[in-house]
N, C-alpha and C positions, 0 to 999 in steps of 0.2 A: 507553420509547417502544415501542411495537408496529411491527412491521419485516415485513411480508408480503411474501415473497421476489418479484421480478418478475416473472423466466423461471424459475422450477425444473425442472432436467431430468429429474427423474425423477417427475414428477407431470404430470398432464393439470390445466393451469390455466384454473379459470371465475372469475367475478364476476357482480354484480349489486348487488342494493340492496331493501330494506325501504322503499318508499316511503309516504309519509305526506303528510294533507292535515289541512286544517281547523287546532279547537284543538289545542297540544301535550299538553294536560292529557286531550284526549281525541277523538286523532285515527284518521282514517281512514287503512287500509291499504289497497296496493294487491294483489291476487292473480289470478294468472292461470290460465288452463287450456291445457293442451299435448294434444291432440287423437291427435298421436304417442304419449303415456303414461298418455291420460286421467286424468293428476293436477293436481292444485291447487298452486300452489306459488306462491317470489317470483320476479320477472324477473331473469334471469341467464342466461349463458353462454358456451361457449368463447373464450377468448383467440384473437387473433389473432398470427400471427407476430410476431415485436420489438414486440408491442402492450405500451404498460405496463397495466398490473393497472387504475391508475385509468380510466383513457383506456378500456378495455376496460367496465367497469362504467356509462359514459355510455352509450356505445355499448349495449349489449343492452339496458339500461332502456328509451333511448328506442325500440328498435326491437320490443319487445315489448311497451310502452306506449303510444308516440307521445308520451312525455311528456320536456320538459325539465327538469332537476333538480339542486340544492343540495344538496351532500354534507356529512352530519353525519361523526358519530363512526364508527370503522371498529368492527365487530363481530366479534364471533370468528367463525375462519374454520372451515366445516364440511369434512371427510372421510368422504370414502366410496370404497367398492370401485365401479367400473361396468367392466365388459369385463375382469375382472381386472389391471386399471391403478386406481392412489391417484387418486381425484381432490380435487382443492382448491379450494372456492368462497369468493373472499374478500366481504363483506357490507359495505356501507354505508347508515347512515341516510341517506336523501335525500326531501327536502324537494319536491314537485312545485310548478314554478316556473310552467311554461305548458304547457301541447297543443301540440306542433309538426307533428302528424300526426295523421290522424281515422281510419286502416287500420292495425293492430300488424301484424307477422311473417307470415311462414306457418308460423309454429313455433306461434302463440298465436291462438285461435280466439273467448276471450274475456279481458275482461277485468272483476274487480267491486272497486267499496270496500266494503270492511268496516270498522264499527266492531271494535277490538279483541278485547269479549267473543266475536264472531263467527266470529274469524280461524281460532282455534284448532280452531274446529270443520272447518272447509274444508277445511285444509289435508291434506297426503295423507301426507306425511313429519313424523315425531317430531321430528327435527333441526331443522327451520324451526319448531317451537314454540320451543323452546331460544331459536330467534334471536331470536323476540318475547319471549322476556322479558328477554333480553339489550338490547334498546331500551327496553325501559320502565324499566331498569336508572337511567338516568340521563337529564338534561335530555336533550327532543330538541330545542328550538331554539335552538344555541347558533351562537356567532359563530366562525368561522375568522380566525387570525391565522398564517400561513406564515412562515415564513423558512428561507429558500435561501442556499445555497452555489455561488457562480458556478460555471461547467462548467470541464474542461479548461481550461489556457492556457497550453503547452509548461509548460517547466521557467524558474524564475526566472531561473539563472545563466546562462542561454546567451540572456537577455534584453538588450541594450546600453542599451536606453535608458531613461525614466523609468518606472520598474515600474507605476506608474497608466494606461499607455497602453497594458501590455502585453494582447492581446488574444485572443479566444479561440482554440485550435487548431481543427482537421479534426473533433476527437470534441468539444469543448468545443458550438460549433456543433449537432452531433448533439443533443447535450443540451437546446442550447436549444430545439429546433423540438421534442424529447418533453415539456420541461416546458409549453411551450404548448399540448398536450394535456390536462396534469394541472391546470394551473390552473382552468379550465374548469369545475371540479366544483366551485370552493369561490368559483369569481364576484369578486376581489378586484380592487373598484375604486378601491380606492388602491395605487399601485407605489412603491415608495420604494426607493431602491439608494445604495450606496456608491459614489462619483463614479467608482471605478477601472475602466477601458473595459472589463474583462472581468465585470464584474458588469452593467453599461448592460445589455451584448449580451446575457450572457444572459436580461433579460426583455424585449428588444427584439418575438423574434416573437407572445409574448402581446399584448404593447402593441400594437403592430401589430393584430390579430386584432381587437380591441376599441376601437381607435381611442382606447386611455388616456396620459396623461403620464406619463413615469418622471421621480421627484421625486429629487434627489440629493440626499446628508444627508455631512457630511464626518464626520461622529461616529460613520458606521459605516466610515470607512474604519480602514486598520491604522494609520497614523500618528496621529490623532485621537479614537480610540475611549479612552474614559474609564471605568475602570472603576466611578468613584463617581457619574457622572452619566447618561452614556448607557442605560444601562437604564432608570433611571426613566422618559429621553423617551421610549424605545420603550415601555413599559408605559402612556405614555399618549396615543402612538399608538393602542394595543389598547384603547385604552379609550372614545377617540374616533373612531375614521375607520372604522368598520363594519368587513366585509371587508377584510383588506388583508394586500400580500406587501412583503418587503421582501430585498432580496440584498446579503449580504456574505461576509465572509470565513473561509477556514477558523481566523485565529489569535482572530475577531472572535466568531464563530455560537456555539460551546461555553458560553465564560462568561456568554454574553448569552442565553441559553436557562436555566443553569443558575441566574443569577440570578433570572431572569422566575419561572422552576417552583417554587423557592425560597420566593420571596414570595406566589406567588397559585394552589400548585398544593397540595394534603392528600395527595395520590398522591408514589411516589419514582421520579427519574428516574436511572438508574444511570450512564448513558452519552449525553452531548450531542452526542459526537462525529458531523458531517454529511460524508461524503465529496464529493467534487468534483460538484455536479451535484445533489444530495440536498436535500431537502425537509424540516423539521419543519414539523409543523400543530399548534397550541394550539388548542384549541376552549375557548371561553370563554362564562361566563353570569354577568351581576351581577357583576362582577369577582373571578369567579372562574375558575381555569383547572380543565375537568373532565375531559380529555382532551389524552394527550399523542401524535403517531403522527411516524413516520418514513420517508419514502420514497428509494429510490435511483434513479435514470435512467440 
């Protein structure tokens, strides 16, 4: 899984995105001009304080855009020197979904699509060719499938009562109001969670936000979860319900990824392990899985 750190402290961190329209077989880019640097480049820039990485890459898109957007496959992240500080620009495919604004930035003074043979000519930096060919690398319109690891919820043993009620803490909480920023990119309108009250909550303030139902499945809780069947249904889940997230457990997430990647992934995943609050993304085409990534909150 690819793991692009959130906050790194000793790097200046940006984001953005490779936006794309039209067909996937031969789509348009989006490229802007920065009037500050008179160069060509893609939409991106600085992190905001405790912003996560993804939540950050919505944000500068649409605001050097105007455009709303569907997050593909994460791209490799570029490096460079600026001010004599690292900087680190993490990249996403993203799919332009609507116009939500008809005036970009005052950082960006235009904006053009290019067809691809095009792009390369534009652009002002070596590095953002890299990142185009790093998209045309693979499918660009593939389907997101999540699965989340509920946030925070103290500790088990100082729990008394039936550990399914047991709910989120003070940071659990926190977690959830950031993943309801990250969700956001990949649009998942189906929820699906393991009945246990701290998995609900954590995709409570998405659902919320979207006005979605969170579907409870007892086969992703830890009591219930079947190692010879439950994958399957989640697999066709991903096969059926488009977009979609789904939150359970840390003893649940591991085998139930490694299976899934296992059967419908030609890449290797070394480590399934999601920390408290963490995200996988399956990006999937044809039933196949052609991207695996990993976020923390």
């Amino acid at each position: 899984m690819t793991d692009p750190q959130v906050h790194p402290t000793a790097l200046v961190h940006a984001a953005g995105g490779l936006v794309w329209r039209g067909e996937p077989a031969e789509p348009e880019i989006a490229v802007v001009h920065r009037p500050k640097y008179d160069d060509w480049t893609f939409p991106k820039g600085k992190l905001k304080a405790s912003e996560h990485v993804i939540a950050g890459a919505l944000r500068e898109i649409a605001e050097e855009t105007g455009l709303s957007v569907a997050l593909g496959r994460h791209l490799p992240p570029v490096h460079y020197l600026k001010g004599g500080r690292l900087k680190r620009v993490d990249y996403w495919a993203a799919r332009a979904v609507e116009q939500v604004a008809w005036e970009p930035s005052d950082e960006v003074d235009r904006m053009d699509w290019l067809p691809i043979e095009e792009v390369r000519s534009r652009l002002t930096y070596e590095w953002d060719a890299a990142l185009l060919r790093a998209l045309m690398a693979a499918p660009l319109d593939t389907t997101p499938f999540l699965l989340v690891r509920h946030g925070y919820a103290g500790a088990r043993h100082e729990w008394a009562g039936d550990d399914d009620l047991r709910p989120l803490d003070e940071s659990g909480v926190a977690q959830a109001v950031t993943i309801a920023t990250v969700l956001p990119g990949y649009r998942p309108g189906t929820l699906i969670s393991s009945p246990s009250k701290r998995c609900v909550q954590t995709m409570l303030p998405y659902a919320a936000t979207r006005d979605l139902r969170i579907r409870t499945e007892r086969l992703l809780s830890e009591t219930e979860y079947d190692a010879g069947h439950s994958p399957d249904v989640v697999l066709g889940w991903m096969d059926t319900e488009g977009p979609a997230a789904l939150c359970g457990h840390g003893k649940v997430l591991p085998e139930l990824i490694a299976t899934m990647t296992e059967r419908r992934y030609d890449g290797h995943v070394e480590d399934t392990h999601l920390r408290k609050g963490a995200i996988a993304v399956l990006h999937h085409k044809d039933g196949r899985v052609v991207a695996v990534e990993r976020y923390n909150t």
